[in-house]
Each structure stands twice: as C-alpha cells, then as structure tokens.
N, C-alpha and C positions, 0 to 999 in steps of 0.2 A: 795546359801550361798555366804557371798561378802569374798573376799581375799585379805589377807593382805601377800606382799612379804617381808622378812625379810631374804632377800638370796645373799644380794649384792656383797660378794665376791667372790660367784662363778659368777654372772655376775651383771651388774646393767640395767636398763632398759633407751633405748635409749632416748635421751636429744633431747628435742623438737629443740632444735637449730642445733643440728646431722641431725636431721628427713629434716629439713627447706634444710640443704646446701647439701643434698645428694640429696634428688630431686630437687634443681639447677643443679646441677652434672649430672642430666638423661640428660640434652637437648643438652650436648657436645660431638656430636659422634666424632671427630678425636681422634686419636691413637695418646699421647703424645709423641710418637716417632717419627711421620710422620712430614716434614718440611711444611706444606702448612699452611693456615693459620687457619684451624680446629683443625690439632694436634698443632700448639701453644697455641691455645686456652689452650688444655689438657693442656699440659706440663705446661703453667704459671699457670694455678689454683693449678697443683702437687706441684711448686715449690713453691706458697705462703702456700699451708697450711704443708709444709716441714718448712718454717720459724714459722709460727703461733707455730707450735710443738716444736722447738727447743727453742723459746722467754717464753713460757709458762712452759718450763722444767728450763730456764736458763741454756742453750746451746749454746748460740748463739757463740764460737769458735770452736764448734762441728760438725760433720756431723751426719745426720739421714738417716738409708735406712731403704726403707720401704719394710718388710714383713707381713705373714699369720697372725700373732700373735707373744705373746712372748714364746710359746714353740719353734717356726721355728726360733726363735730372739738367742734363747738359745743353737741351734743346730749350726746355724750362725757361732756363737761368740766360743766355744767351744770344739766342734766335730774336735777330732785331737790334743788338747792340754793337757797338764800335770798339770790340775787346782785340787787345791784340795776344796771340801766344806764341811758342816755340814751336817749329815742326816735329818735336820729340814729346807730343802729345797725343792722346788717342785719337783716333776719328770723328770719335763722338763730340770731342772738341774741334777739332780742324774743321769738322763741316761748318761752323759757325763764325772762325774767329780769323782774322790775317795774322797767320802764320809764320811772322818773319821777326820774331826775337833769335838775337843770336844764341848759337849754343858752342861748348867747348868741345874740345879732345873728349874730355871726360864724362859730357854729356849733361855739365850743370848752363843754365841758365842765367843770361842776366836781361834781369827785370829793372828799365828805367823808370817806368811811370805804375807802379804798380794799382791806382785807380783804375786805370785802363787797361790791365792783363790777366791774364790767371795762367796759373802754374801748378801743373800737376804736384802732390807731395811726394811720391813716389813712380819709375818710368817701369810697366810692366813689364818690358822687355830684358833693358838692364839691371833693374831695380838701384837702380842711382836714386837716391833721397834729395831733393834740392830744401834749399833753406829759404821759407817762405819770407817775402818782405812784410813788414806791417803795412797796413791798408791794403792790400792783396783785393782785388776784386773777386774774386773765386779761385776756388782750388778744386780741382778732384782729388780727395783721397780716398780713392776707389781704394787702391792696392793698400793702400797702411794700415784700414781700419783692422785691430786687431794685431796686427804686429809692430806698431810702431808708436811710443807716447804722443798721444795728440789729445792736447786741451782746444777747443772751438773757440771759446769764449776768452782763451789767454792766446790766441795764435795769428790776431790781428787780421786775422783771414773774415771778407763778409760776407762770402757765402759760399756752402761749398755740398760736391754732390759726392753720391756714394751710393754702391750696390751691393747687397744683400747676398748674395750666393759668393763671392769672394772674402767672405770672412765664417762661411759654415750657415748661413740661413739659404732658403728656397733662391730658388731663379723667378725672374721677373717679376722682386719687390726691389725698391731703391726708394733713397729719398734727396732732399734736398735741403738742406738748413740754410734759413733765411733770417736777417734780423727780425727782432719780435714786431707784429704788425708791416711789416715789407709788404710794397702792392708791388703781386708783376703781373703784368700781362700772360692771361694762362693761353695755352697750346689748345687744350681739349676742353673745350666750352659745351655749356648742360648745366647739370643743376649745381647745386652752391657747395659739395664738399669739399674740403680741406678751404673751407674758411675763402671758397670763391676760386683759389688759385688751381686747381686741379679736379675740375668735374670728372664724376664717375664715381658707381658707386666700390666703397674702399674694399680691398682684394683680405679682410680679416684673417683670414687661415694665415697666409701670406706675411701680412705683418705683427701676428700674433709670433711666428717663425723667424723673421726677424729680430725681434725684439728679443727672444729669446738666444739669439745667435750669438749677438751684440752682448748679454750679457755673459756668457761662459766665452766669449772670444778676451774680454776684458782681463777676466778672473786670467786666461792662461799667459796674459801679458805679466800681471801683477805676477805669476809663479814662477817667472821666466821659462816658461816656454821655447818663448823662441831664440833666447840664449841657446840654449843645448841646440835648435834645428841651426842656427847659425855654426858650429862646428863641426855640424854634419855638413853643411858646405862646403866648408874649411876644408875638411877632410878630401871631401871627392873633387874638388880645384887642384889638391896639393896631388892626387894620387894621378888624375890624368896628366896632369902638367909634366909627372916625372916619367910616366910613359909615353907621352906625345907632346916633346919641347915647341914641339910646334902649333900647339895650340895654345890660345889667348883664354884665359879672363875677364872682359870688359868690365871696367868701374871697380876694379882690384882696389885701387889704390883709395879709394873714396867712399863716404858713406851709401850704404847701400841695404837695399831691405834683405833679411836675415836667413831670410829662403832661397835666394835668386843666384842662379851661376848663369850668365852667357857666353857662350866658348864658342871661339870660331876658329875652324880647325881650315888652313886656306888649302883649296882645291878639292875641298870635299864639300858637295850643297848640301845645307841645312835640310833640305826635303828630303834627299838620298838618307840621312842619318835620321833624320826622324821615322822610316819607313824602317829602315834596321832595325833599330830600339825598339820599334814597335809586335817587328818579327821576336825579338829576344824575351818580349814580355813587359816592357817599359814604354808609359805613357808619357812623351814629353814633347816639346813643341820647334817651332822652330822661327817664333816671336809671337804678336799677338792674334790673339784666339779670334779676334773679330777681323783679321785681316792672311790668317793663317791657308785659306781657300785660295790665295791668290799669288800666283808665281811671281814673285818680284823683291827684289831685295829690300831690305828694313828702311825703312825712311827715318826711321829715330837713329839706325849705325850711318846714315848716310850725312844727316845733320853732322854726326860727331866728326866728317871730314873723311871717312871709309870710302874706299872706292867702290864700285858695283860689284865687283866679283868677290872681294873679301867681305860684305854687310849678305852675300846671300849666302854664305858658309857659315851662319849663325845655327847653335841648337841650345835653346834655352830648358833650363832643368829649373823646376820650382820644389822646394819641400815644402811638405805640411807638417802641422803637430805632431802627427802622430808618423813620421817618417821615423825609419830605425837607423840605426850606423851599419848595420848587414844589410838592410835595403839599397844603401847607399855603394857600400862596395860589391856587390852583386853589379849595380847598374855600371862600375869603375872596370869589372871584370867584363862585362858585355861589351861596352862601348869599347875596350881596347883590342878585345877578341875583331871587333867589326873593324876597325881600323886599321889592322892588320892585311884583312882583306882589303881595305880598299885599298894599302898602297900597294898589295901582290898587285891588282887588278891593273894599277896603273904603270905598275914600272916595264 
C-alpha cells in the first residue's frame, strides 16, 4: 500500500538540501572548539550556518545558541522565571510557566503584561496564528518558521525558541535567539560553547542541516509555497464538510497556519480515526506529537471552552510542500469511506 504523510506538524520530512549539507558536514572531523586548522574548519561552517539562521529568521541584531530542540530551547529561556502563558501552549512551555492567561472560542490569547508572558506564534494543534504583543517576553515559533512571515528583529518579540525538524532540517537541532550579548543562566554546564550559555560540544552535521533547511524553507515562503498548500486545505475542509455536516473546522473563521485542518467529527474519537487513516494509508494525528501517546483529550480544545467528549474527537491533518491536490482527495475519499462505517457501526 503506498503512503501518503500528512503529519507535518509533528515533524516534516528532511529537505534534500538538509540531507546534501549534512553529508558535507561528515567529512570535517575537527572539534569546533579545537584551535588547529580542522576545528576551524568546524567552527566557521557553525558559525555561517548560525548567520544563514539568524538572516532567514530576520535576526540579524540577535544572537542564536544552538540546542537539542525547542523543548531544551524552552527549558533554556524559562526554567527559573516568573513567565506566565495560556494553557494552549505546548508542554514544553507549560512545564515551566503558570499557565493561566485566558484564551477564547477561537483559541486567540490575551496577553496583559507581555514582559511577563510568552505566546506561542502559531498552536500546532489548531494552527490558530495569534498576534504577538510588542515587548513579548518570548515566543515559540516552532510551528511558523517557514510557513509564516516573521521578522525577529521587527516583531518586538525578545526571545524566542525554535526547532529544526518542523520546517525540513534533522531532528534534535533547535535554537534559541536571544538579544545580542543576553546572559542566561545555562541548563547544561561544561565547557564554554555557545559563548557560556550552552556547554557541549556543537552537534555540526546537525546544524550544518539546519541552516540549510532555514534557507530553502525561506525561498518556498518567498515563492508562495504555501499559498497553494493553503487551498489544498481549503479544498479537503470544504469537501468533508459537505460529506459529514457534522464535522467542524476549529479556527475556520480566523488566521491560521496554511497547512492545518482540525476537525472533530463528535462521537467518533480522534484515536479510532487516526488508526483508520492509518489502515487506509494516511499519516495524520490526532493533536500534538509530543502528547499524542496519551489518551486524554486536547487541553488546548479544552482551554477554547470544549467539553471532554467533543476536544477528544479531534483529527488533525497537516500538509507539507510538497502535498498534491490528488493526495488530498484520496485522503477526503478514505476518511469518508471510514465514516461511513462508523456510523453503520453505531446506528
């Protein structure tokens, strides 16, 4: 059976141009820490694709240190401070922050004291976009990079974390942009790379892969790209909608990132529909990846005011770039074919 991945928020599949400059990256054995002329080798490939990242984010007054991911990104920035956020944030925020900004119907955010909060740019679940305040204490734009304009350095935002495998580079790079010269207290204490804040030595292949991801993720913003995956959305919201009225949209009505459908179809659980889908050939989710293991309905549909039965009848579909309009109704023909069955099964 061929497989169609429609899963790109929990991760997106590595970008041929990632794949190309990471096995560049195997043939440079020095330790970018060492002074001879192998670890400079290291060090300057680190430190161009540290600019490539920061020029591609529009950070270029900004400093990036590079960690595991943006949960280590979040622990970073965080762990120790009096930040407050919305419960329609990821985990990797929630374990850090008191979690009680209110949120809407629609799942936007209001931020009163924005020194004192951070706010995700985009909710992987929904893909609701919120509108960052100036002076924003941090942001994750895990989910936007790549599909959404963001300037660093014009977004009033001062610091904000971000992970490498959700915009087409490797798994477990991420970084963190800080203003230039920022002390923070680092997590993983050792020797002095990334300028003190983050000992260990730098994972190069890795963020050679990165850097590389960042920029053709850039390029397919600037070509609109994800104009066209956003109509592919379109398309497969309008085509179940008219086969099953009974299934919702969340964040229809409001800005939202350009891949993301979540539909909750009530009295059918997100887990039963994702194990369908999965039988039919289609990779999709049923909310976030890093919370996806565990039976319990969405705390980001439940913030929006959802009851518990209708937030665990959630199945989230993400496109990528390279999704097709036939990929899309393939998956509109499967899920309705299953839907079918389920309500034979029930009546």
């Amino acid at each position: 059976m061929s497989r169609t991945y429609l899963d790109h928020n929990a991760t997106t599949p590595l970008r041929p141009e990632a794949r190309e400059a990471m096995v560049a990256a195997m043939d440079l054995v020095g330790n970018p820490s060492s002074v001879h002329a192998e670890g400079r080798a290291a060090r300057a490939l680190v430190e161009r694709s540290r600019e490539t990242i920061l020029e591609a984010l529009g950070a270029a007054q900004s400093d990036l240190v590079f960690t595991s991911g943006a949960t280590e990104s979040a622990a970073l920035v965080l762990a120790g401070r009096d930040v407050r956020a919305a419960p329609v944030e990821h985990d990797a925020v929630i374990a850090w922050t008191d979690a009680t900004l209110p949120v809407d119907a629609e799942g936007r955010v209001a931020v009163a004291d924005p020194a004192a909060s951070t706010l995700q740019l985009a909710n992987s679940e929904t893909g609701v976009v919120q509108s960052l305040p100036q002076g924003l204490a941090v942001s994750d734009i895990t989910q936007g990079v790549g599909r959404l304009p963001y300037a660093h350095d014009w977004s009033g935002v001062a610091m904000a974390i971000l992970s490498a495998h959700k915009f087409g580079g490797p798994k477990g790079a991420g970084a963190l942009i800080v203003p230039r010269g920022h002390v923070l207290d680092p997590r993983i204490r050792g020797g002095g790379q990334e300028m003190g804040r983050r000992a260990g030595t730098e994972n190069v292949v890795a963020i050679a892969g990165m850097a590389a991801a960042a920029r053709a993720a850039l390029r397919d913003l600037a070509d609109g790209v994800w104009d066209r995956v956003a109509q592919f959305r379109n398309i497969l919201e309008s085509a179940l909608e008219a086969d099953s009225p009974d299934t919702i949209s969340v964040g229809r009505h409001g800005p939202r990132l350009p891949n993301t459908s979540l539909m909750l179809t009530p009295g059918w659980k997100g887990e039963t529909q994702v194990m369908a889908m999965d039988l039919a050939g289609f990779a999709v989710s049923s909310g976030s990846a890093c919370s996806s293991g565990k039976v319990r309905a969405s705390r980001t549909l439940r913030a929006m005011g959802m009851d518990e039965g209708t937030a665990a009848c959630a199945l989230r579909v993400s496109l990528g770039p390279d999704t097709t309009e036939e990929e899309v109704l393939r998956f509109v023909d499967a899920f309705s074919a299953a839907r079918r069955k389920q309500r034979n099964r029930a009546a």
